[in-house]
ZAMARGU-4260 file (C-alpha; in steps of 0.2 Angstrom, whole numbers, plus 5000, padded with zeros to 4 digits):
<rodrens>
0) 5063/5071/5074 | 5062/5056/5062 | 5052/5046/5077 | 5038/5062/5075 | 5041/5059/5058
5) 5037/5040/5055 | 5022/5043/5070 | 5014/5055/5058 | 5016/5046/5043 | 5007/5030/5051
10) 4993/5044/5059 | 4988/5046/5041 | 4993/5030/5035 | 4976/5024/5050 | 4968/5035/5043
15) 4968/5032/5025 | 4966/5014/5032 | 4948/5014/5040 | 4944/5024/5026 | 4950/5011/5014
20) 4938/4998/5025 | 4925/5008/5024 | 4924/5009/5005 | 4930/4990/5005 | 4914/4986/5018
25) 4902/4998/5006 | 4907/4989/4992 | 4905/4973/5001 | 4889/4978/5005 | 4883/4981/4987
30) 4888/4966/4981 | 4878/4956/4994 | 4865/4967/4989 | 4866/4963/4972 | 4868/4945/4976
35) 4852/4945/4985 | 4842/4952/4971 | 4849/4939/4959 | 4840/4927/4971 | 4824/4940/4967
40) 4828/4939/4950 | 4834/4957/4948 | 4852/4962/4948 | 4861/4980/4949 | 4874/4973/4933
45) 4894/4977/4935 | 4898/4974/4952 | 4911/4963/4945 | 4918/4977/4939 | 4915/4987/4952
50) 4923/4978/4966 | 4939/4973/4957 | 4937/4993/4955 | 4939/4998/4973 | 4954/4981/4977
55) 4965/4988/4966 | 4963/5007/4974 | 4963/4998/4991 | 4978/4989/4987 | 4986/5003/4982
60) 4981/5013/4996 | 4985/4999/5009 | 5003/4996/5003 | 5010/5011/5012 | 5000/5006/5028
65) 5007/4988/5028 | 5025/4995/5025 | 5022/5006/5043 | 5016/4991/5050 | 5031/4978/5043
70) 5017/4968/5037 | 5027/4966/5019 | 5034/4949/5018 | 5053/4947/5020 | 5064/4934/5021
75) 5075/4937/5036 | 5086/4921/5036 | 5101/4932/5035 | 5099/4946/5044 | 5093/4936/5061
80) 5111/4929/5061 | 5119/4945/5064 | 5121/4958/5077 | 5113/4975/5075 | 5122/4984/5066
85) 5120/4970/5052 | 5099/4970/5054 | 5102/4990/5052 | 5110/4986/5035 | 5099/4975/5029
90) 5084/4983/5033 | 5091/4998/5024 | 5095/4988/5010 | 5076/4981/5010 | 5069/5000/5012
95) 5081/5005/4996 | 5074/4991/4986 | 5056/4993/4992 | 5057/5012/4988 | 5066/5011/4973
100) 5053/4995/4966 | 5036/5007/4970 | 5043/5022/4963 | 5046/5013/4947 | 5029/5005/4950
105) 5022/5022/4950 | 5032/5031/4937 | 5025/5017/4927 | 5006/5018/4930 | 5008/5038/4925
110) 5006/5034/4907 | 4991/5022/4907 | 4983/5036/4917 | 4990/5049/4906 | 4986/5038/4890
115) 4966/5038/4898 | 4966/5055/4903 | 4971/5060/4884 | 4960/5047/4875 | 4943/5050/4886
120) 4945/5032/4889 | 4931/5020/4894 | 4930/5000/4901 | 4925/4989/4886 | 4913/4983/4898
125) 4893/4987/4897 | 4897/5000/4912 | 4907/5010/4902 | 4917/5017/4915 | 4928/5031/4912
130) 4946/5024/4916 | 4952/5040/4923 | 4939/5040/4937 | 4947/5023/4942 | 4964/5025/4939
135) 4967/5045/4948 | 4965/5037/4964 | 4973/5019/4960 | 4990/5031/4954 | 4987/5041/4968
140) 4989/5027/4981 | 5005/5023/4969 | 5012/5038/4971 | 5009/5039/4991 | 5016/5023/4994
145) 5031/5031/4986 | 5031/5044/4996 | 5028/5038/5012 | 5042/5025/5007 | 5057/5035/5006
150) 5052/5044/5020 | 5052/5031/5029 | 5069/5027/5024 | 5075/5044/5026 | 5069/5041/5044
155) 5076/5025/5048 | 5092/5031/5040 | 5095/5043/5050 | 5092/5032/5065 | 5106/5022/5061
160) 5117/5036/5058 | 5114/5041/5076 | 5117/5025/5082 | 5097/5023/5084 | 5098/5004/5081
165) 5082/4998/5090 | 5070/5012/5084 | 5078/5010/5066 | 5072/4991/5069 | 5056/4995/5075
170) 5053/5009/5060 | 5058/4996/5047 | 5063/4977/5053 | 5052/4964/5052 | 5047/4952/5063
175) 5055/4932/5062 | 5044/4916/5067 | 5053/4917/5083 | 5048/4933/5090 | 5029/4929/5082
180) 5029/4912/5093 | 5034/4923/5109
</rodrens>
């Protein structure tokens, strides 16, 4: 059950992923393209603003794929010198501190979107963006990463409760320098 469990959640967390590239590509692709009518001496205007845009929705949005994939950096100096019942209660005690920091993180971005939503906000930037358009999805990501984080530890949990020590590890370990070099 929780291995279907953190299966599906990295299904969608792919998903979400290539689509994530794909914007980051398009808007890769427009920036070139205004870079190259710079040169022509035209220019679309904003993509500054644009692209830092769409990082912070990607980064938001990636979080939760680079948690499946224990790509968050950890410092593993203790937990490598015990056994596994010890990497199981660290990596716990990672998970609870990871889940606990984004959900702050995204209790705390629900007012600036509230704050825009109320006020009609816009960028003080010669777009004019409305900040709601950017920040719905940037919270969203937030809130998924939330999601998918206490899952994930709700998963991995009960692997360790079951005496699942290996799959809890490979749900929510990290890798050292050693097993990298191998």
């Amino acid at each position: 059950m929780e291995e279907i469990v953190l299966e599906k959640l990295r299904s969608w967390n792919r998903r979400i992923a290539i689509l994530t590239g794909c914007v980051l590509m398009a808007c890769a692709g427009v920036v070139l393209l205004d870079v190259l009518l710079r040169r022509l001496g035209s220019s679309f205007g904003g993509t500054d603003e644009i692209s830092g845009y769409v990082m912070a929705i990607a980064t938001s949005w990636g979080m939760a794929f680079t948690l499946l994939e224990l790509g968050h950096v950890r410092i593993d100096l203790l937990r490598g010198r015990t056994g596994q019942i010890g990497r199981s209660l660290f990596d716990l005690f990672a998970m609870i501190m990871m889940a606990g920091t984004v959900t702050l993180i995204a209790v705390k971005c629900w007012p600036v979107l509230a704050r825009s939503l109320a006020n009609s906000s816009r960028a003080n930037t010669p777009l004019e963006t409305p900040l709601a358009l950017v920040q719905v999805p940037w919270f969203a990501g937030w809130v998924w990463f939330a999601i998918v984080a206490w899952a994930t530890l709700a998963a991995a949990l009960l692997l360790v409760l079951k005496g699942r020590f290996e799959a809890s590890e490979a749900a929510i370990g990290c890798f050292g320098e050693e097993a990298a070099l191998k």
